[in-house]
N, C-alpha and C positions, 0 to 999 in steps of 0.2 A: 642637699639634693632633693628638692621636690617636684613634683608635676605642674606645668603651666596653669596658671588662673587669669581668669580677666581683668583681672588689676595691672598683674605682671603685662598682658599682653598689651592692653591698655598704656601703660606707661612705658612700654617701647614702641608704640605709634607715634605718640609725643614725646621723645628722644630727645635730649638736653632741652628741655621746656621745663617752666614752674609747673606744669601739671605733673609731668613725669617725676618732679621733686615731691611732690607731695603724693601722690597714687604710693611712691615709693615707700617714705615714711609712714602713709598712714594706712598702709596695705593691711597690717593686723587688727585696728584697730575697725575695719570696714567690714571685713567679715564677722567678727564680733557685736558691730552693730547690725548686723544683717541678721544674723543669730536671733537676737534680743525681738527684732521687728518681726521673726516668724515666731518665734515663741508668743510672742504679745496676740499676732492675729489669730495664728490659729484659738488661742484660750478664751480671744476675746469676740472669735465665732462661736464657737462649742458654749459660750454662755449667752449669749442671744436669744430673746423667746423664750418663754416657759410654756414648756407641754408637760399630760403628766405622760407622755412616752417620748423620753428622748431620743434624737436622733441617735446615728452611730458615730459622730463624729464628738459629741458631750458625752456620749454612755463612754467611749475611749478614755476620754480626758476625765471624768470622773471614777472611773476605774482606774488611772496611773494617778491621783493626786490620793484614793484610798487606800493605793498599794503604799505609797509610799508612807503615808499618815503611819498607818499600820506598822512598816518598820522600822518609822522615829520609834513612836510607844512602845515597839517592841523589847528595845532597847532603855530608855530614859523611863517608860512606864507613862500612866496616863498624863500626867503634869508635863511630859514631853509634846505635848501636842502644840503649844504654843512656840516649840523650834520647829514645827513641822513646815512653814511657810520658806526657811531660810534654809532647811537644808533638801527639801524640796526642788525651792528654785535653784538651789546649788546644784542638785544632781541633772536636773532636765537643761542647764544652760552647756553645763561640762558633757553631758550626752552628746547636745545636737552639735556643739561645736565637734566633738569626734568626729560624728557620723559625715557632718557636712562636706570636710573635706574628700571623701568618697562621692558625691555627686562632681561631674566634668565641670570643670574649671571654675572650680571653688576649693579653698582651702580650711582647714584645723588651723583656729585661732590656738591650738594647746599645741602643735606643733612649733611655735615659730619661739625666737631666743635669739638674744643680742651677742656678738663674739667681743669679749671682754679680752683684750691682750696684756698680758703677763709677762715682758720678756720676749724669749721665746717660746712662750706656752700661751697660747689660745682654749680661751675657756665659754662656753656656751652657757648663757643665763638666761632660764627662760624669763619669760616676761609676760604670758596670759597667766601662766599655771603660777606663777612666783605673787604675781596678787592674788590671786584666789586662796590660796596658803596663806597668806598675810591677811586677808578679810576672816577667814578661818580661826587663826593665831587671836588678832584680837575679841572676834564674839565670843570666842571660851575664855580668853582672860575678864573681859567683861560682865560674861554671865556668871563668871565662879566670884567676882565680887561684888555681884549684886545680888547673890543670893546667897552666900556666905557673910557677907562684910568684908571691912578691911583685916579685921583680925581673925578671923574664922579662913582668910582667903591664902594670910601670911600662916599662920598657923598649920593648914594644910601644906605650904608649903617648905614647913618644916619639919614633914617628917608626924605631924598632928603629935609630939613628945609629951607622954603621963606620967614618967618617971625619970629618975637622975639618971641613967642608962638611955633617956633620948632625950633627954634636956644637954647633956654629954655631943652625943652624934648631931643635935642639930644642926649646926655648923656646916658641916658638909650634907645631910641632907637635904636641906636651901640649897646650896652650889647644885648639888645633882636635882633636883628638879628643876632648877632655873636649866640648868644645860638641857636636860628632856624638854623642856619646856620649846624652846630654840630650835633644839633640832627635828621638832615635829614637822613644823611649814617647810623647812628643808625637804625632809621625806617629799611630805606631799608635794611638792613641785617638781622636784625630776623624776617621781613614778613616772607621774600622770605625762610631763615631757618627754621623757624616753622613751617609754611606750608607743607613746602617738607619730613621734618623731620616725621612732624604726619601722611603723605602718607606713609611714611616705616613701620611708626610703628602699623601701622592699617593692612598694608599686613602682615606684619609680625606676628601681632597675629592673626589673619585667617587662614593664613597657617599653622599655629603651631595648632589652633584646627580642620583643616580639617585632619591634621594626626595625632593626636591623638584621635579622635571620630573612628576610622579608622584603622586596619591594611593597608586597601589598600585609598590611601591619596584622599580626596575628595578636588576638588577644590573650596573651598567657599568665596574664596579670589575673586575669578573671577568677580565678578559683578564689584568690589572696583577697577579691573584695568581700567575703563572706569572712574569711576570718577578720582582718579586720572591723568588719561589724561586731563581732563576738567580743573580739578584745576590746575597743571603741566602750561597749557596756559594760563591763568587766571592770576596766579602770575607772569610769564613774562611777560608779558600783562601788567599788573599792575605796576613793576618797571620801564618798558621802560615808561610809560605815565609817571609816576611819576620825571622822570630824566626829562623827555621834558617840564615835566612842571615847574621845576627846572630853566632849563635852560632857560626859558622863563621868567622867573622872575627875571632874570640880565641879558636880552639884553635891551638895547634903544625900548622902546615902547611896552615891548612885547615882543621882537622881531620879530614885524607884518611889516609886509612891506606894503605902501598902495597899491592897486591893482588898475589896471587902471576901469573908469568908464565904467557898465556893466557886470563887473567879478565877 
């Protein structure tokens, strides 16, 4: 149950047409790319021009890409600054996709999920948030083997054993990290879709009783777009920490760098 968008409304003008077959299909995949094309202009306004007083629309975007810098490193330590581009753009694309669907007739690419049937059980797979998990899943398995090695990588993943008492358990501590390992992209894909999913479905029933209490349509959905915005940042918010801390958990130490004495 979501709110009308102009894709949807779009491909019920063209009603059994190839276009309506394809608005349909490729409905998630549009706003997403819509996403991607304001993220790109607005960053690729805000960097235009060199003054030495920036406007307020570059002082903005340089303020969210140093906040964010700031709480890679905060986390991974200085040598984290080099994930700050990926988990950066991770957090500002899973934002705007939240937020977007709160603007009229546009939707949350983190909203949307294929129904998988089972039987008689119907199961919801998301499908924005379920790659982003997986783009996730492998830059930590990537980065913990390029900067571990392969043995330093398998090794970790055994449990790191220095004695016959964990050369003993390794066995099963391979099994259990390989299973943690797995069940991570899980988590993060139905937080981040539940969440967003149950924002829709809450506006969506509000709106549908503020105009049927109503000839003339009452907004009583309105409070609900403010929390929504909160939780919208909340759950980005939540999967970027969660990735870095991810990713902290298969560098070398941490990956904390020591910081010089004083710092």
């Amino acid at each position: 149950m979501h709110i009308l968008n102009f894709v949807h409304l779009i491909a019920e003008t063209f009603h059994q047409t190839p276009i309506s077959g394809f608005l349909e299909r490729f409905e998630n995949r549009i706003f997403g790319g819509l996403v991607i094309a304001l993220l790109t202009a607005v960053f690729y306004a805000a960097s235009r021009g060199v003054s030495r007083v920036p406007g307020r629309l570059r002082a903005a975007c340089e303020w969210l890409v140093e906040s964010l810098d700031g709480f890679v490193c905060g986390i991974l330590g200085p040598e984290g600054r080099r994930h700050t581009p990926f988990l950066g753009a991770l957090f500002l694309y899973i934002w705007t996709m939240n937020l977007v669907g709160l603007v009229p007739l546009m939707h949350s690419p983190t909203a949307n999920a294929m129904t998988l049937h089972a039987g008689p059980i119907t199961i919801p797979i998301p499908t924005t948030t379920a790659a982003l998990a997986l783009l996730v899943f492998f830059y930590v398995q990537f980065t913990g083997i390029r900067e571990q090695g392969i043995v330093g990588y398998l090794d970790h993943m055994a449990g790191n054993p220095r004695d016959a008492f964990g050369f003993a358990l390794m066995p099963l501590m391979f099994v259990i990290h390989v299973i943690g390992e797995l069940a991570k992209p899980l988590s993060l894909a139905f937080r981040l879709y539940g969440n967003i999913w149950g924002e829709d479905v809450l506006l969506a029933v509000f709106m549908g009783l503020g105009i049927g209490i109503s000839f003339i349509p009452i907004p009583i959905h309105f409070p609900f777009l403010f929390l929504a915005m909160v939780t919208g940042t909340i759950q980005a918010f939540v999967f970027t920490l969660l990735s870095t801390v991810y990713l902290a958990m298969v560098l070398p130490h941490g990956g904390r760098a020591h910081a010089p004495a004083g710092h």
